[in-house]
N, C-alpha and C positions, 0 to 999 in steps of 0.2 A: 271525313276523308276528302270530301269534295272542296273544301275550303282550307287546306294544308295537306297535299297529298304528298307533297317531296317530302314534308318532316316527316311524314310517315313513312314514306318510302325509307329514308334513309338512317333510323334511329335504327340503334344496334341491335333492340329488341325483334325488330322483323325480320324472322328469317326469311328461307327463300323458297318455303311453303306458303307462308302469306301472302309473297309478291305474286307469285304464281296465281292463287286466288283473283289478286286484284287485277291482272293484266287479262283473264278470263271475266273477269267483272264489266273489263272494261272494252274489250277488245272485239271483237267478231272475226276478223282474219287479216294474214297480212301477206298481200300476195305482193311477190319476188320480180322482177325484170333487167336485162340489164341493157346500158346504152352503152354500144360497142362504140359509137361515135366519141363519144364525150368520158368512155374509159371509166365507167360508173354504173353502182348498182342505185336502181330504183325500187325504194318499198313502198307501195300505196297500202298504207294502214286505214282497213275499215273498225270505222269504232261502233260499239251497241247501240250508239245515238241516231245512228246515219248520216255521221259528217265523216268525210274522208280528208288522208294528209299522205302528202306525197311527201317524203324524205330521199336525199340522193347523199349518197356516202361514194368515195372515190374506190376503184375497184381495184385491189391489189394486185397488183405485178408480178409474175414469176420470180422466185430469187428474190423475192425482197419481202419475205415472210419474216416473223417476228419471233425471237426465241427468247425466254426466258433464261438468264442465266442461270450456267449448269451448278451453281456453289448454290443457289436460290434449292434448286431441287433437291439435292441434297438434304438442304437443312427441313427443306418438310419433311421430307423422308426417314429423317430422325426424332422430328417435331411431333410428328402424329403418333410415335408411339406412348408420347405421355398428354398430349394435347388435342382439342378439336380444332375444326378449321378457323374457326371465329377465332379462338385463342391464336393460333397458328398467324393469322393476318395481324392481329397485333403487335405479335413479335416481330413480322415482317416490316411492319411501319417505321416501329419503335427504332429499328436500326436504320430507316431512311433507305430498304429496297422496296423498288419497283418492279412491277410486269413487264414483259418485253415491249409493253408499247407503253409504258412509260407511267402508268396510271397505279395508285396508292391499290392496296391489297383489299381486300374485301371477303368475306366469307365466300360468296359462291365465284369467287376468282381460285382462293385455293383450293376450293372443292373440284372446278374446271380443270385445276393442273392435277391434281392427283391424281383423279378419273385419268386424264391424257396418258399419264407416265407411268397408271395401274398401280400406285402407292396404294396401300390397305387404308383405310382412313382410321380412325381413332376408337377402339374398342375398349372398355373398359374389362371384358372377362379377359381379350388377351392379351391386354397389360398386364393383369396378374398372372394368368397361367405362364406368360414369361419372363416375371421377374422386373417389368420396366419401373424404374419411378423417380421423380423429381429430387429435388435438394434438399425441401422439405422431409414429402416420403421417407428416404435414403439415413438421415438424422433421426428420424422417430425410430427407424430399423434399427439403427445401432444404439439408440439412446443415447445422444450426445448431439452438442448445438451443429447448428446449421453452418455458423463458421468454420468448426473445430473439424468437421467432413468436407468443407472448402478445401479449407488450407493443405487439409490431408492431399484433396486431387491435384492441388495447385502445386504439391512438393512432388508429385509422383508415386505419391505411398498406395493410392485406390483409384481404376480407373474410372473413367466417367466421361463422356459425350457433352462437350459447348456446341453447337454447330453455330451461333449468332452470339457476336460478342456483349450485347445487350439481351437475355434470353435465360431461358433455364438452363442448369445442369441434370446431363442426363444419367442414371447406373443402370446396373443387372443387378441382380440378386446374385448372383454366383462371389461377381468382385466384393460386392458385401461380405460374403463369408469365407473369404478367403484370409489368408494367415495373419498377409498385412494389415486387413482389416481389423482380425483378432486381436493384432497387438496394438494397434491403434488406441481400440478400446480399453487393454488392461492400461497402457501408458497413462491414459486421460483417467482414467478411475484411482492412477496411485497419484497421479497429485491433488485430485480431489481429496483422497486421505490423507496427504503430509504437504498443505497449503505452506509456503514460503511467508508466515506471518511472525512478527516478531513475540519474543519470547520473554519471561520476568527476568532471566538469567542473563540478556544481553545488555551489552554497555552501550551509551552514546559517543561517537567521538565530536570535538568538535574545532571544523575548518576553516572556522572565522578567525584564523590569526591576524594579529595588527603588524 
């Protein structure tokens, strides 16, 4: 740990029970000050070693707080009911949003916004007891591809939740058993039995005239 502590730090594998650990490993206390002069907060970090480090960060302004935007919060708020935060940051990335201050997503960034905005974070009993589930999921429910449940929401026939245009598709169980759905299903299942293949009884024409 002592001789690559950033790769550690930063490999997907560590959550942020681990860092926790490490920053108590490493840390003893980290007392607070600020310089009204110079419009800045000063943190002298004592470390386990007994070396100290003074760090000065500039000290925010009234009115000039940082917001995350509100289509960002949203789409967690859709996101965690079929995803964790980890996952959740990914999909964040993957479509090129950032935090209000500008820095890529991180697991305990969107765990920090959830907490803020009181979003449920990601359960697994109450994704079933309410029906949530991905594209996948949603496709094994009805038995039938993942495209053919696509195309369905993409025409309007079953609802279903995109919040990020790179990202999952979201259902309920209700929209699944709903009529449209029903007939979704028998539609796909009668051309599986009367496939548009050719037959011994049809003729060839042929268009290659000179």
């Amino acid at each position: 740990m002592a001789q690559d502590l950033e790769s550690l730090w930063n490999d997907p594998q560590s959550d942020a029970a681990l860092k926790k650990r490490i920053v108590r490993t490493l840390i003893h206390e980290v007392i607070v000050d600020l310089d009204h002069d110079a419009s800045e907060v000063v943190l002298v970090i004592h470390w386990k070693g007994g070396v100290h480090t003074e760090l000065r960060v500039p000290r925010r302004k009234r009115g000039t707080a940082t917001r995350t935007d509100s289509d960002i919060i949203t789409a967690v708020q859709i996101l965690a009911k079929v995803s964790t935060d980890q996952m959740i940051a990914g999909f964040l990335n993957r479509n090129g949003l950032k935090t209000g201050r500008g820095n890529r997503w991180t697991q305990e960034r969107v765990t920090s916004l959830r907490n803020y905005h009181k979003i449920q974070k990601h359960d697994p009993e109450i994704k079933e007891r309410e029906g949530w589930m991905n594209l996948t999921e949603a496709a094994a429910y009805l038995k039938l591809s993942s495209r053919t449940v696509r195309l369905a929401v993409e025409q309007k026939e079953i609802p279903a939740e995109h919040p990020l245009p790179d990202g999952p598709w979201i259902f309920q169980l209700p929209n699944l058993d709903s009529e449209a759905a029903i007939q979704l299903v028998k539609r796909t299942k009668s051309r599986r039995k009367h496939p548009a293949v050719p037959t011994h009884g049809q003729h060839s024409f042929d268009f290659s005239g000179t």
